[in-house]
C-alpha positions as CSV (number, residue, x, y, z in Angstrom):
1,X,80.3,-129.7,-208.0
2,X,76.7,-130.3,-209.5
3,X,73.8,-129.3,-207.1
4,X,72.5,-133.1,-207.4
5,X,75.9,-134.3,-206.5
6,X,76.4,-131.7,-203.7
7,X,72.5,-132.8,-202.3
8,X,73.4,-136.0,-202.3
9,X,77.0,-135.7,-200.1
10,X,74.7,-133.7,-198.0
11,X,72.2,-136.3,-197.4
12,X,75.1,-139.2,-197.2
13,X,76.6,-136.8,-194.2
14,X,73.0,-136.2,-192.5
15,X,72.2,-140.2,-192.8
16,X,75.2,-141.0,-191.4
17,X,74.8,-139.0,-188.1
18,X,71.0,-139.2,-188.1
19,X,71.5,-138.2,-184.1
20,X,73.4,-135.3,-184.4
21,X,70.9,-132.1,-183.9
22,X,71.7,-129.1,-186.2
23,X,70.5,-125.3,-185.3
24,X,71.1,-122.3,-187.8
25,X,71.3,-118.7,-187.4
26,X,72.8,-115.7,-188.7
27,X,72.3,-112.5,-189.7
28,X,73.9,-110.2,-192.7
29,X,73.8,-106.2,-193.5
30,X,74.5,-103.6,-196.5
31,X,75.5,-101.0,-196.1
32,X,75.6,-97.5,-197.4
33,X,77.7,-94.9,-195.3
34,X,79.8,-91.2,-196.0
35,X,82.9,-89.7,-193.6
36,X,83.3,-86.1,-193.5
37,X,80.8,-85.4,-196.6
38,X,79.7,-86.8,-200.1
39,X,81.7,-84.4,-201.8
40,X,85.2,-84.6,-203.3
41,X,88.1,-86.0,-200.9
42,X,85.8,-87.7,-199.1
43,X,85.0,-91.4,-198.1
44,X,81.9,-92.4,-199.4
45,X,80.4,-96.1,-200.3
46,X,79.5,-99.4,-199.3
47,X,80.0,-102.5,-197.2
48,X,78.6,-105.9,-195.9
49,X,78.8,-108.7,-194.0
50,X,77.3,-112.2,-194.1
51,X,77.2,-114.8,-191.3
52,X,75.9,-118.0,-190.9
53,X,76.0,-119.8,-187.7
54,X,75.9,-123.7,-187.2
55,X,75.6,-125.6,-183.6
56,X,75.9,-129.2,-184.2
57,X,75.1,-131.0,-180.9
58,X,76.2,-134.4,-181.6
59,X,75.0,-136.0,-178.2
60,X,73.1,-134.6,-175.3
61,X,76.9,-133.3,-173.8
62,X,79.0,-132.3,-176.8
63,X,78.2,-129.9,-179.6
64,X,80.4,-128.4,-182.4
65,X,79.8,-124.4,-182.5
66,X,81.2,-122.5,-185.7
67,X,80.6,-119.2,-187.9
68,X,80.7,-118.7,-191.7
69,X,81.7,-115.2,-192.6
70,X,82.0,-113.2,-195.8
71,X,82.2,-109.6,-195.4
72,X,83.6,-106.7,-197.5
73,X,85.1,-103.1,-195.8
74,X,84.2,-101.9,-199.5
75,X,82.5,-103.0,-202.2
76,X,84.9,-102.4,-204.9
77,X,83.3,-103.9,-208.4
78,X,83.9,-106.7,-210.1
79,X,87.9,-106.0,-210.2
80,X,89.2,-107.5,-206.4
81,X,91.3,-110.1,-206.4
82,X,92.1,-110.3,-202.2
83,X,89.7,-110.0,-199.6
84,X,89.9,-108.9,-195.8
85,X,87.8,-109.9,-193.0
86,X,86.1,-106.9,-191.3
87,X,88.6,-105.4,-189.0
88,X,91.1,-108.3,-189.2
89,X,93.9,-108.6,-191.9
90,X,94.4,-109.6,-195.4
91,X,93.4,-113.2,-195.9
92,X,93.0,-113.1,-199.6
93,X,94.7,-114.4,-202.5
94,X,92.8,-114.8,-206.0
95,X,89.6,-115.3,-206.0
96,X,88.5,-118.7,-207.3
97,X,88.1,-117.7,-210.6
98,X,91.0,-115.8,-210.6
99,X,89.1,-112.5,-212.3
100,X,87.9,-110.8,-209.6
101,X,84.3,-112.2,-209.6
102,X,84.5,-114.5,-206.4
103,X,84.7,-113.4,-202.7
104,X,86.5,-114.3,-199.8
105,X,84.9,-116.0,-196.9
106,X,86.7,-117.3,-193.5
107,X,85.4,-119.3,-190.6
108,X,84.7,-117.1,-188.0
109,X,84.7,-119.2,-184.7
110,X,84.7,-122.6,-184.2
111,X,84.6,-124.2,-180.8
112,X,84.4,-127.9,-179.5
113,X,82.0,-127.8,-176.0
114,X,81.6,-130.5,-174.1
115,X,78.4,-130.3,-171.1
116,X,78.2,-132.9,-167.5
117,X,77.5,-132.4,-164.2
118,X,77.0,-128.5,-164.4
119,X,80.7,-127.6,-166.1
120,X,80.9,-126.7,-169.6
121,X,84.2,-126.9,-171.1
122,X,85.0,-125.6,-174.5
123,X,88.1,-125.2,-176.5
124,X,88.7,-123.6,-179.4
125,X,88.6,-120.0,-181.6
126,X,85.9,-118.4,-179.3
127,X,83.5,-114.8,-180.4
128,X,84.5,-113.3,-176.8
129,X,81.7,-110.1,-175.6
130,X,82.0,-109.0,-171.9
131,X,78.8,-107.6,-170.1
132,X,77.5,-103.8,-171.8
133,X,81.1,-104.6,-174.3
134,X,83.2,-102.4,-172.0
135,X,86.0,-104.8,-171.4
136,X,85.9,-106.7,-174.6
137,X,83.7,-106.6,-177.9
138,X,83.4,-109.1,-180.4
139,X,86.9,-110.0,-180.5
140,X,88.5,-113.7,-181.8
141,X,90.6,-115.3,-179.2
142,X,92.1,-119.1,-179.5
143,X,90.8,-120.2,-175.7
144,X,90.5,-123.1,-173.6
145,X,87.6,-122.1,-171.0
146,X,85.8,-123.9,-168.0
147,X,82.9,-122.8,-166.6
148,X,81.1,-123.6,-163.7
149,X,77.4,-123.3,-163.5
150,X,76.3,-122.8,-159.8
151,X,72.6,-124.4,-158.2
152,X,71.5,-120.8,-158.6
153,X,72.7,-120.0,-161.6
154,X,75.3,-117.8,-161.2
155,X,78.6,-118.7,-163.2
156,X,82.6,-118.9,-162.4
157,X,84.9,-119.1,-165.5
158,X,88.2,-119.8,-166.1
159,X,89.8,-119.0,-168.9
160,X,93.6,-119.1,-171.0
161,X,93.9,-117.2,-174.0
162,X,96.8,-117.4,-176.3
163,X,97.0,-113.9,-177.3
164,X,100.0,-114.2,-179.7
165,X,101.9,-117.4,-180.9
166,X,105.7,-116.1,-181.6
167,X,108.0,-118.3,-183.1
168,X,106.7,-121.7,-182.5
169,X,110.7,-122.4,-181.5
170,X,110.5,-120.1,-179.1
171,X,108.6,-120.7,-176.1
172,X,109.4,-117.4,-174.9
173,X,108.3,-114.8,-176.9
174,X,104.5,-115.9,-176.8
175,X,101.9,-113.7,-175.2
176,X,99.2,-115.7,-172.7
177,X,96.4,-114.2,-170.8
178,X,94.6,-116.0,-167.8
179,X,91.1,-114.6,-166.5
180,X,89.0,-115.8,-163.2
181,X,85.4,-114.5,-163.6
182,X,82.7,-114.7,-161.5
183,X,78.8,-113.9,-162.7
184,X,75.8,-113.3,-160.3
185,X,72.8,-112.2,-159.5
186,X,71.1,-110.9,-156.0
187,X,67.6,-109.9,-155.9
188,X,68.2,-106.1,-156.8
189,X,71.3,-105.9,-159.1
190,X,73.2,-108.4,-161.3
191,X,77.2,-108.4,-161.3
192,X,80.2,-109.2,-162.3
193,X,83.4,-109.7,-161.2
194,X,86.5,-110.0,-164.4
195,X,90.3,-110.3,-164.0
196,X,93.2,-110.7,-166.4
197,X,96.5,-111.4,-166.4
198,X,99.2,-111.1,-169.2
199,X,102.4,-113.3,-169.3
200,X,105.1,-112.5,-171.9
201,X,109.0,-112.7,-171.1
202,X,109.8,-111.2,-174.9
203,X,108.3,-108.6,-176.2
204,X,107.8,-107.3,-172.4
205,X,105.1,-105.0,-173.9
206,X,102.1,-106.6,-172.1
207,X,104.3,-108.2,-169.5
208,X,103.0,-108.8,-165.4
209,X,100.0,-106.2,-167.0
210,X,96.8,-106.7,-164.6
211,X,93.4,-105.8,-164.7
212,X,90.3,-106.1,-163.1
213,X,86.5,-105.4,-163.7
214,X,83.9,-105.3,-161.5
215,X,80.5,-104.4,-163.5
216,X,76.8,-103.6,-161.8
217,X,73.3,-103.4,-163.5
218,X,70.1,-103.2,-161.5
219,X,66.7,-101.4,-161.7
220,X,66.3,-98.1,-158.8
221,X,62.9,-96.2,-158.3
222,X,62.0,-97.5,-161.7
223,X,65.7,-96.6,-163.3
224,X,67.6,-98.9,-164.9
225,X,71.5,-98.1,-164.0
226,X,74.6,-100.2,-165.5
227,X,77.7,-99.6,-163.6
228,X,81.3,-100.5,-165.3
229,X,85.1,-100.0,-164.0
230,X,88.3,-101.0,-165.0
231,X,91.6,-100.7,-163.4
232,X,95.1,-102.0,-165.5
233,X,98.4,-102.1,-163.8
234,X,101.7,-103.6,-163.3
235,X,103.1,-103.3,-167.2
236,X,106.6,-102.5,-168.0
237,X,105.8,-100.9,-171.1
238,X,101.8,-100.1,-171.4
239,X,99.9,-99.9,-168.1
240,X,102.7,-99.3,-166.2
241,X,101.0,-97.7,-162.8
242,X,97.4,-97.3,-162.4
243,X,95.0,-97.0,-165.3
244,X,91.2,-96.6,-164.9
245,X,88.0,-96.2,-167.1
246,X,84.8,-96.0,-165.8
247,X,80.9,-95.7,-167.0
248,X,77.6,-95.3,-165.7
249,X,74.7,-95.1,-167.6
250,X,71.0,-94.3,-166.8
251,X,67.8,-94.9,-168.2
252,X,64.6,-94.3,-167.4
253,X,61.1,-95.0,-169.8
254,X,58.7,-91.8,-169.5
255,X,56.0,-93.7,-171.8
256,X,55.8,-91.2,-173.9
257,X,59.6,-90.8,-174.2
258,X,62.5,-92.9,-173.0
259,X,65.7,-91.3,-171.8
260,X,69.4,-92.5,-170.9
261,X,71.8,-90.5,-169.6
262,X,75.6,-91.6,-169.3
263,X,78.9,-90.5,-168.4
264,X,82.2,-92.2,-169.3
265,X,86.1,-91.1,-168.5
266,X,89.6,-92.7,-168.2
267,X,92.4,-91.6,-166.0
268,X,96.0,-92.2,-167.9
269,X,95.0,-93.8,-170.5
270,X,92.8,-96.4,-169.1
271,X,90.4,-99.2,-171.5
272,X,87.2,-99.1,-172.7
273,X,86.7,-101.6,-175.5
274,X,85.9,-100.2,-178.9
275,X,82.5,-101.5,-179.4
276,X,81.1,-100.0,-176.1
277,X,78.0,-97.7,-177.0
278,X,78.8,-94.7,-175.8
279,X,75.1,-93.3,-177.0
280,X,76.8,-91.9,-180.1
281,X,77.0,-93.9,-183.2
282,X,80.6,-92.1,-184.3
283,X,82.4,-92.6,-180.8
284,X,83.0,-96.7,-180.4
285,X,80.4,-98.6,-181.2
286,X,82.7,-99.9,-183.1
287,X,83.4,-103.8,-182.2
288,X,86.5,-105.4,-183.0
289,X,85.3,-108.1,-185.3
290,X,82.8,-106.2,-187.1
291,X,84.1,-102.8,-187.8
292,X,81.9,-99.6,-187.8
293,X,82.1,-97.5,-190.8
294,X,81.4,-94.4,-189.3
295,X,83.2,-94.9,-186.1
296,X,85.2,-91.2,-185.7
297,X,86.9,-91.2,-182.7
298,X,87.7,-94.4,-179.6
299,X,87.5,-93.4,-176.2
300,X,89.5,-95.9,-173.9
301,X,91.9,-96.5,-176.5
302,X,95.0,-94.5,-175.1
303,X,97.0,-97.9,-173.9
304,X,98.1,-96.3,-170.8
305,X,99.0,-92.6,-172.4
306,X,99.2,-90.2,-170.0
307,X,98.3,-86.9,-171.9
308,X,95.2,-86.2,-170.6
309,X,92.0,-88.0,-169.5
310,X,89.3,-88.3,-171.3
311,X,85.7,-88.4,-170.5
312,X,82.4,-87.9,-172.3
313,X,78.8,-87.2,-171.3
314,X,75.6,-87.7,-173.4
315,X,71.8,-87.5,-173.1
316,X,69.8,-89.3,-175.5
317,X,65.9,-89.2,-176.2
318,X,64.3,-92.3,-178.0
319,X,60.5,-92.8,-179.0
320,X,58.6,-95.4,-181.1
321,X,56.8,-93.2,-183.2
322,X,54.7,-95.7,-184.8
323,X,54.6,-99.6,-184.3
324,X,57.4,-99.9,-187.3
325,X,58.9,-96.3,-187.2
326,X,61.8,-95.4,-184.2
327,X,63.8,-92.7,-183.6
328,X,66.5,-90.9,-181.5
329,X,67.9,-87.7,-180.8
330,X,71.0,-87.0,-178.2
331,X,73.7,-84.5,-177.5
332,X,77.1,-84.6,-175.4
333,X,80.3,-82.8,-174.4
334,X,83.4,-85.1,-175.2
335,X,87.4,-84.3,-174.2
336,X,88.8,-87.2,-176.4
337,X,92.6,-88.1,-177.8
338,X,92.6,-88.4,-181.3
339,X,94.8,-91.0,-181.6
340,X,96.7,-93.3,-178.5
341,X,99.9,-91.0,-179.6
342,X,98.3,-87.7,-179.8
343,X,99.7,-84.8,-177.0
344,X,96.8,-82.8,-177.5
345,X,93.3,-83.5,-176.1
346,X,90.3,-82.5,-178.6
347,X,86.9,-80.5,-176.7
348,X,83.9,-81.4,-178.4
349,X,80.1,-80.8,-178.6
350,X,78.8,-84.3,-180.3
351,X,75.2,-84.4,-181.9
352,X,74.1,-87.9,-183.0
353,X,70.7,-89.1,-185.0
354,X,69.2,-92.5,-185.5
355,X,66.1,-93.6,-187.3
356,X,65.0,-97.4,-187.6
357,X,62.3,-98.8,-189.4
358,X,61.0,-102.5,-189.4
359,X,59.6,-104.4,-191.7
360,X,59.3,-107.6,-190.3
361,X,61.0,-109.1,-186.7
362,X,64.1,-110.4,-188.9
363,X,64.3,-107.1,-191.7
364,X,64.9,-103.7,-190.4
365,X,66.3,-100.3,-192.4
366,X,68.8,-98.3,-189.6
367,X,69.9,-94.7,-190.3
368,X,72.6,-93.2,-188.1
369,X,74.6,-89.3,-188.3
370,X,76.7,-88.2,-186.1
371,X,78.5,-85.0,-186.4
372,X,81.3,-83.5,-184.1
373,X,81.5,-79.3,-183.0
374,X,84.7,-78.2,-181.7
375,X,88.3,-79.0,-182.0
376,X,86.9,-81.4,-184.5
377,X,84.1,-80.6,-187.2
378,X,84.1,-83.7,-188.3
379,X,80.8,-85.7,-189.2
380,X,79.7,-89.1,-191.0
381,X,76.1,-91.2,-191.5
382,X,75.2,-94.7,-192.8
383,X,71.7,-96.1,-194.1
384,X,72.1,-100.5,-193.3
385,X,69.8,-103.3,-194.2
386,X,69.7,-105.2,-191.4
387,X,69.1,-109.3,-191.8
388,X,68.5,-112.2,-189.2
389,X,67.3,-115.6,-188.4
C-alpha cells in the first residue's frame, strides 16, 4: 500500500470517529548480553523488543485497550524465516517476503473496558502484574474481570481466567481459574488481599489447587518495608499439601547512599513469580512475557517439589553518582534448585552490578552482571538501550 493511500484510509478512519480519543505509548530496547563468558561454547548476542500501546476511548465509558509487539530472543541476520514472541511459542511462518528480511509482530493484549457508576468491566486478552510481581509478572491471560472502585478508593476484583482451552468438544478437559481480590489502603500501610482457584476435571494437574496472597507495603521510622506471602494447597498433582513463599524487603535512603535489604524463601516448593526482583539481576527478574536474557536461576519455581527449600538473602547499595550517572553494588547467600526436577539444592554466594546512565527522561543505557560462587560458578551481563514514550 502507497504511503498516500495508507494516509488517506487513515484519515477516512479518524473522520469517521472524530469522537473517539486516541493515547499512545510504548517503549522498545536492544540489547547486548553474554551467559557464562564471551568465549567459545558460550551464549553471546543480541535481542529486542518493540511495543506500541493504543487506548481508543470511544465515549466517556468504553475504551478499546491493545499492544503491538515485535520482539526477537536473537537477532539472527538477514536469514529467519519464523519468529517467536519473547517467552511465548513459535508464531512464525515466512516472513512476508518470504527471504528472511521481514519480522514477526503479534498483538500483545487487547481488551474491551467498559466504565459507570464506579465498576469497570473489561473482557478480553489482559497484560496481568500483581503488586512487587510476586504472584504474577507480565503474563497474557484470556479474562473476563469486574472491578469495583470503592468511595475511598480502594478496589475489589473479580476475575475468571481461562487458563487452557482443551478440545473445544470437550468441556471437560479445560483449565479455569477464579480470583476474589481486594486492594486498600489505611493511613500507615497499603494491602492486599489475592485468592485463586483452579478447576480442571482432566488433566487433574492443577485440579481443587488453592492459593492465597496477602501482601503489605508501608513506610516505618523512615523505612520503606514490602511484605509478600503465598500459600498453595489442595492439588492432586502439584500443590498437593501446604506450599509457602514469602518476602520481605527493606529499604531505607541514607542521602548519601540508599540501601535495601531482603530476604525471600519457599517451603515445598512454594511460588514466587519469575519476574519478582529478587535484588539480583540473574535470579528472576525475569517476567513471563518479556523474557530476561541473563536470568540464571528461578527461585519459587519448584511447583510444589519437595526437595528442599529455598531461600535467598541480599544487600544492595545504590547511589546517583551524578544527575545522569547511577549505580549499584549488592551481595547475597542463595540455597536455590536448579531446576523444578532437580534432588539436589545448590549453596551460593551471588554478587550482582548495575550501572544506568540517562540521556534524556525517555533514553537510558542499563548495564547489569551478575555472577554466582559456589555450587554454581556461573555468571552473565547485558548492556540495553532503553526507549519510551
Amino acid at each position: 500500500m502507497s504511503k498516500v493511500l495508507m494516509m488517506a484510509v487513515c484519515l477516512i478512519s479518524i473522520s469517521a470517529h472524530a469522537e473517539t480519543k486516541f493515547n499512545f505509548n510504548g517503549d522498545a530496547y536492544v540489547r547486548g548480553y553474554f551467559l557464562n563468558g564471551t568465549g567459545a561454547d558460550h551464549t553471546q548476542a543480541f535481542n529486542q523488543f518493540f511495543r506500541l500501546n493504543v487506548d481508543a476511548a470511544a465515549d466517556e465509558n468504553l475504551t478499546i485497550k491493545t499492544g503491538l509487539v515485535l520482539s526477537s530472543e536473537t537477532w539472527q541476520g538477514d536469514t529467519h524465516t519464523t519468529g517467536t514472541t519473547s517467552g511465548a511459542t513459535a508464531v512464525g511462518g515466512t516472513n512476508e517476503d518470504g527471504t528472511g528480511n521481514g519480522n514477526i509482530t503479534h498483538l500483545d493484549h487487547a481488551i474491551i473496558e467498559y466504565k459507570k457508576d464506579g465498576w469497570i468491566t473489561s473482557v478480553g486478552r489482559h497484560a496481568v502484574t500483581s503488586p512487587g510481581s510476586f504472584l504474577t509478572s507480565d503474563d497474557r491471560r484470556d479474562r473476563v474481570q469486574v472491578l469495583k472502585v470503592m468511595p475511598n478508593y480502594d478496589l475489589l476484583a473479580l476475575v475468571y481466567d481461562k487458563r487452557s482451552e482443551g478440545s473445544l468438544s470437550n468441556s471437560r478437559d479445560d483449565l479455569d481459574m477464579y480470583s476474589i481480590n481486594y486492594y486498600g489502603s489505611i493511613p500507615l500501610f497499603k494491602y492486599a488481599l489475592q485468592t485463586g482457584y483452579w478447576k480442571s476435571k482432566t488433566p487433574v494437574t492443577l485440579d481443587n489447587i488453592k492459593q492465597f496472597t496477602p501482601q503489605l507495603n508501608g513506610k516505618l521510622l523512615g523505612i520503606e518495608y514490602n511484605a509478600y506471602y503465598t500459600i498453595l494447597w489442595g492439588g492432586s498433582v502439584l500443590y498437593k499439601t501446604d506450599h509457602h513463599s514469602a518476602a520481605l524487603r527493606l529499604t531505607k535512603d541514607l542521602e548519601i547512599v540508599k540501601v535495601d535489604y531482603q530476604s525471600v524463601f519457599t517451603k515445598r516448593g512454594g511460588l514466587i513469580a519469575g519476574g519478582f526482583d529478587t535484588l539480583s539481576s540473574i535470579i528472576n527478574n525475569n517476567p513471563d512475557h518479556n523474557q530476561s536474557s541473563i536470568k540464571l536461576r528461578n527461585i519459587g519455581q519448584g511447583f510444589g517439589n519437595k526437595t528442599g527449600d529455598e531461600w535467598l538473602h541480599m544487600l544492595k547499595f545504590s547511589k546517583n553518582i551524578t544527575t545522569e550517572f547511577s549505580a549499584s553494588i549488592g551481595g547475597g547467600y542463595a540455597k536455590v534448585l536448579p531446576t523444578f526436577v532437580s534432588t539436589k539444592i545448590e549453596n551460593d554466594t551471588v554478587l550482582d552490578v548495575t550501572a544506568k546512565y540517562t540521556f534524556s527522561k525517555s533514553l537510558n543505557l542499563a548495564a547489569a552482571y551478575g555472577k554466582f560462587f559456589g555450587d554454581n560458578k556461573d555468571h552473565a551481563g547485558s548492556l540495553t538501550l532503553l526507549a519510551n514514550f
